[in-house]
N, CA, C and O atoms as a GROMACS GRO file, in nm:
protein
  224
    1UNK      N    1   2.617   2.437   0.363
    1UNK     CA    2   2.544   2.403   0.483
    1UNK      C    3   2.561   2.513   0.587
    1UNK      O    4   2.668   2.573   0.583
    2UNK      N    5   2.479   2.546   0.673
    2UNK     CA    6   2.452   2.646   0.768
    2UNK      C    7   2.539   2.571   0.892
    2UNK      O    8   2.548   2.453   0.924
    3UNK      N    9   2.586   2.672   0.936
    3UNK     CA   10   2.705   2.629   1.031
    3UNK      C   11   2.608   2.544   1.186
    3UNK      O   12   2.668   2.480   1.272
    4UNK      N   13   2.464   2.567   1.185
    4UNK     CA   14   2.434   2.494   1.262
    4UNK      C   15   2.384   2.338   1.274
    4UNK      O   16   2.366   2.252   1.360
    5UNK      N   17   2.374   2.355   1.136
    5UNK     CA   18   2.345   2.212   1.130
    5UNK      C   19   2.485   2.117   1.184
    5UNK      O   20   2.598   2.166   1.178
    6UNK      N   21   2.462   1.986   1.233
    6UNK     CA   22   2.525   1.888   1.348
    6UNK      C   23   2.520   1.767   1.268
    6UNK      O   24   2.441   1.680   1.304
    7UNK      N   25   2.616   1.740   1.129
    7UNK     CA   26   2.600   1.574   1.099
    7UNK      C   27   2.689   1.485   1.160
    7UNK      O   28   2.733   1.389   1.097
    8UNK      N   29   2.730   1.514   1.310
    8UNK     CA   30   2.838   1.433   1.355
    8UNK      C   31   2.815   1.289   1.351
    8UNK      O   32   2.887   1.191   1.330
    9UNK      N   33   2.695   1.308   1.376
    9UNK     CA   34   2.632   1.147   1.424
    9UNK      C   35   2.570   1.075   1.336
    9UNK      O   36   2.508   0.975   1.372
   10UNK      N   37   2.575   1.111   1.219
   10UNK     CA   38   2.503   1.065   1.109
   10UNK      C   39   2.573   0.970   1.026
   10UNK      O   40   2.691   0.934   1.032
   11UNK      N   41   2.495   0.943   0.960
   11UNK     CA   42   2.558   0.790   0.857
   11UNK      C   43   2.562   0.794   0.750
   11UNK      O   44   2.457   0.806   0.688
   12UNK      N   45   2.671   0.787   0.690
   12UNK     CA   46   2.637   0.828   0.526
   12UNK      C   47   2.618   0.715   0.459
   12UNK      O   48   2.693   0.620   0.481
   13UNK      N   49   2.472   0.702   0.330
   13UNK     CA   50   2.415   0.590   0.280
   13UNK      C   51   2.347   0.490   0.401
   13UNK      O   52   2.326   0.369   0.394
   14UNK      N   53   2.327   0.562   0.488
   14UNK     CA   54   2.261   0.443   0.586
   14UNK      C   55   2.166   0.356   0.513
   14UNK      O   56   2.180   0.234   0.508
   15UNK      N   57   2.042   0.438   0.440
   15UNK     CA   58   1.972   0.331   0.399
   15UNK      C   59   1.967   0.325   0.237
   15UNK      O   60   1.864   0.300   0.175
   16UNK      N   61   2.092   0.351   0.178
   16UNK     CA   62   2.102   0.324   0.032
   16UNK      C   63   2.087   0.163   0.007
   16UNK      O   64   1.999   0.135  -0.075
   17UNK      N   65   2.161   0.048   0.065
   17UNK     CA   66   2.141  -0.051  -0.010
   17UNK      C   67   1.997  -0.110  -0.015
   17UNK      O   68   1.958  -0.165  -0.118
   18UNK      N   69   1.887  -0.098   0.137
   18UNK     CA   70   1.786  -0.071   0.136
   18UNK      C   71   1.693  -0.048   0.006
   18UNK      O   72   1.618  -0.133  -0.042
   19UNK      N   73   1.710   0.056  -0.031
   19UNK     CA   74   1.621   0.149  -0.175
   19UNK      C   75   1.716   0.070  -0.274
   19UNK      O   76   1.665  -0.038  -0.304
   20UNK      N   77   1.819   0.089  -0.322
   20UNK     CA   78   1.875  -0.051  -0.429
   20UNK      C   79   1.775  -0.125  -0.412
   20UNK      O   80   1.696  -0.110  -0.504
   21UNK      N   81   1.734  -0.214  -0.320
   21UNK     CA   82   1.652  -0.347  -0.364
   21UNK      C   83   1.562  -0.339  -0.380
   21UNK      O   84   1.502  -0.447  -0.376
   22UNK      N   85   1.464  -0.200  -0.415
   22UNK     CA   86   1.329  -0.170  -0.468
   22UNK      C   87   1.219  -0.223  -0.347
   22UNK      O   88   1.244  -0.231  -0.226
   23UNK      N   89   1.114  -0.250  -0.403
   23UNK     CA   90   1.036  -0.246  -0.295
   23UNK      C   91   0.916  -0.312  -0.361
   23UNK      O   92   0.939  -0.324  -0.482
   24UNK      N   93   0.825  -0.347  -0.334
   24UNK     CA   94   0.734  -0.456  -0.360
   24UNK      C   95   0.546  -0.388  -0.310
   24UNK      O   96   0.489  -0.382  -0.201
   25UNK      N   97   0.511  -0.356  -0.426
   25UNK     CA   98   0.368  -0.292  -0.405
   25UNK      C   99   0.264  -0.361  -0.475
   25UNK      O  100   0.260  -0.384  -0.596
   26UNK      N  101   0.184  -0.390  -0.392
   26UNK     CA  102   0.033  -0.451  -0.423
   26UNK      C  103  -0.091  -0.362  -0.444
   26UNK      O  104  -0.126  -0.293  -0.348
   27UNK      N  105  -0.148  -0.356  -0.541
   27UNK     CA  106  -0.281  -0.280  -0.584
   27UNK      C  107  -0.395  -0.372  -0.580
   27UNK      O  108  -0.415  -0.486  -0.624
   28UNK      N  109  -0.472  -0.278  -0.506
   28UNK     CA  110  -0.594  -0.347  -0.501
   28UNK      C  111  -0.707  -0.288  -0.567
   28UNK      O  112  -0.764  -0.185  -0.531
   29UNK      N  113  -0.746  -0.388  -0.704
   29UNK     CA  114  -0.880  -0.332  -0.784
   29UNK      C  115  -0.948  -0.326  -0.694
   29UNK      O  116  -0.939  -0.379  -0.584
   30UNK      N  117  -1.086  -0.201  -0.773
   30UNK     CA  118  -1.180  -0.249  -0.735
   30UNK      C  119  -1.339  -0.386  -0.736
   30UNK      O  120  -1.449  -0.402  -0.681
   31UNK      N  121  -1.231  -0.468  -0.857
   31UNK     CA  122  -1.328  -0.588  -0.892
   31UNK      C  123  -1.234  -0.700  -0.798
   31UNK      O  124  -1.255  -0.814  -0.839
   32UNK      N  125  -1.149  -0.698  -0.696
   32UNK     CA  126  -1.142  -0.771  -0.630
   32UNK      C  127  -1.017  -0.799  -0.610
   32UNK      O  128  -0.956  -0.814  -0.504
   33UNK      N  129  -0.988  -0.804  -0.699
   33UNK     CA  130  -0.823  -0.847  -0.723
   33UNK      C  131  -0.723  -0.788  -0.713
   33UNK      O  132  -0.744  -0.668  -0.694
   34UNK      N  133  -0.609  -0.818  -0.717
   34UNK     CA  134  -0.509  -0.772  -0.695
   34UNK      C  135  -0.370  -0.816  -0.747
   34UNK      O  136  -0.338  -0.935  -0.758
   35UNK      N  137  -0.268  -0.684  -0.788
   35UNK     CA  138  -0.164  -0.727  -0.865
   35UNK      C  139  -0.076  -0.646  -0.808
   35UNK      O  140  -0.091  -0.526  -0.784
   36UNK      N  141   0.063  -0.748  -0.775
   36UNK     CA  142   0.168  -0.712  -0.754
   36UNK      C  143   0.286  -0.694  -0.818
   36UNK      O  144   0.343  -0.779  -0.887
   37UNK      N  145   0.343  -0.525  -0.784
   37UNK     CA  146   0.440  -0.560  -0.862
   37UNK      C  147   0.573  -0.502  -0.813
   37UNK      O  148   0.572  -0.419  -0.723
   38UNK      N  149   0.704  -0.549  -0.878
   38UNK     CA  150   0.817  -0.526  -0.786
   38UNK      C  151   0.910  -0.357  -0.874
   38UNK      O  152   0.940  -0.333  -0.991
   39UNK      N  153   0.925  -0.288  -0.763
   39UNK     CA  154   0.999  -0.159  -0.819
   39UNK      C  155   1.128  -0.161  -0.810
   39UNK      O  156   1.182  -0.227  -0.721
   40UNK      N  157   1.189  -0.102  -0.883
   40UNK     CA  158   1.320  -0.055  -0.850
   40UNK      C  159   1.368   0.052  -0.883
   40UNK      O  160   1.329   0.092  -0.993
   41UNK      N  161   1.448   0.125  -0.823
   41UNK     CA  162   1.436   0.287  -0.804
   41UNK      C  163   1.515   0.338  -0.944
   41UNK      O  164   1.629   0.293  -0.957
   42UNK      N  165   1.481   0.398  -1.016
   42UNK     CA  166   1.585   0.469  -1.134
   42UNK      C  167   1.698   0.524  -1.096
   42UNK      O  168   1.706   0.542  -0.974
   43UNK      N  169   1.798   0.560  -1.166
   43UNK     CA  170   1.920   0.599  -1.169
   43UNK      C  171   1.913   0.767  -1.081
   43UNK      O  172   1.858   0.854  -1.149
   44UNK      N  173   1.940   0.792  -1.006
   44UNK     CA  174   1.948   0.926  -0.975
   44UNK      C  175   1.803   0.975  -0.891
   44UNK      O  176   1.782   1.096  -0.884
   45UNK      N  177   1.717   0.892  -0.838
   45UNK     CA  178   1.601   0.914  -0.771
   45UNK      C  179   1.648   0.919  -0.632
   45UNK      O  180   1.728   0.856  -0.562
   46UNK      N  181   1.542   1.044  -0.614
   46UNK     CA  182   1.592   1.078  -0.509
   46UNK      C  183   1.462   1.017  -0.350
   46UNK      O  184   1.375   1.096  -0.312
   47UNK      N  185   1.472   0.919  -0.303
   47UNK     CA  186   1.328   0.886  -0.225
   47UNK      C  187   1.339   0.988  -0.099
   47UNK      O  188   1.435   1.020  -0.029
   48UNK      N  189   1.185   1.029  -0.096
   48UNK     CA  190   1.153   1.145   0.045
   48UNK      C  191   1.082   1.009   0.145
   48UNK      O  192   1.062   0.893   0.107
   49UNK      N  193   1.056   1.066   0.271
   49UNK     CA  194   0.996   0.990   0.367
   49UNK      C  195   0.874   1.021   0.348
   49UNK      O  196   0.869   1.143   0.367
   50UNK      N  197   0.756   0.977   0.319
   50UNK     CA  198   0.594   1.040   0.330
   50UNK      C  199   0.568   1.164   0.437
   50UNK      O  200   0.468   1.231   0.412
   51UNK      N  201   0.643   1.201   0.547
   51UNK     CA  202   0.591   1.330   0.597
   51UNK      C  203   0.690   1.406   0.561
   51UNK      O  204   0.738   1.487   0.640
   52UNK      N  205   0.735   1.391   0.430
   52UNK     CA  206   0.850   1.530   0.357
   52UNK      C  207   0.766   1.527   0.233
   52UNK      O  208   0.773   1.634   0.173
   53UNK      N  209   0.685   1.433   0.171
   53UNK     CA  210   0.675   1.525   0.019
   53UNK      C  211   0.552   1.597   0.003
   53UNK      O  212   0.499   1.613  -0.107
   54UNK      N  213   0.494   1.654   0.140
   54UNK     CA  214   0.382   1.791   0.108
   54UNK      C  215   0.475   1.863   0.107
   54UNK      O  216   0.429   1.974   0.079
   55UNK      N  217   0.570   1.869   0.119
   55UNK     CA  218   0.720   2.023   0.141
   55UNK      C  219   0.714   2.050   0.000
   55UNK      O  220   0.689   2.165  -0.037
   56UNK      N  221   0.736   1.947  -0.094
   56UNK     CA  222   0.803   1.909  -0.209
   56UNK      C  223   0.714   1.909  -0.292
   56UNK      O  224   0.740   1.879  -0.409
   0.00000   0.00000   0.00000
């Protein structure tokens, strides 16, 4: 790490148990319907925030 970076204030695993409990996504056909279904994150996945994975 670059000596400027500052994690004093930071939290480690803040939002790990969060992502453990997967997350719950609904698709919507286009004949109307819709199916839900529940995720849960694989072993070693790493989740970005949506304005980090054009970086990536």
């Amino acid at each position: 790490m670059r000596a400027e970076y500052d994690f004093k204030s930071g939290v480690r695993g803040k939002h790990y148990r969060l992502m453990q409990n997967g997350c719950t996504i609904t698709i919507h056909k286009e004949n109307g319907k819709s199916v839900i279904k529940e995720v849960l994150p694989k072993e070693g996945v790493v989740v970005l925030y949506s304005d980090m994975r054009p970086y990536f």
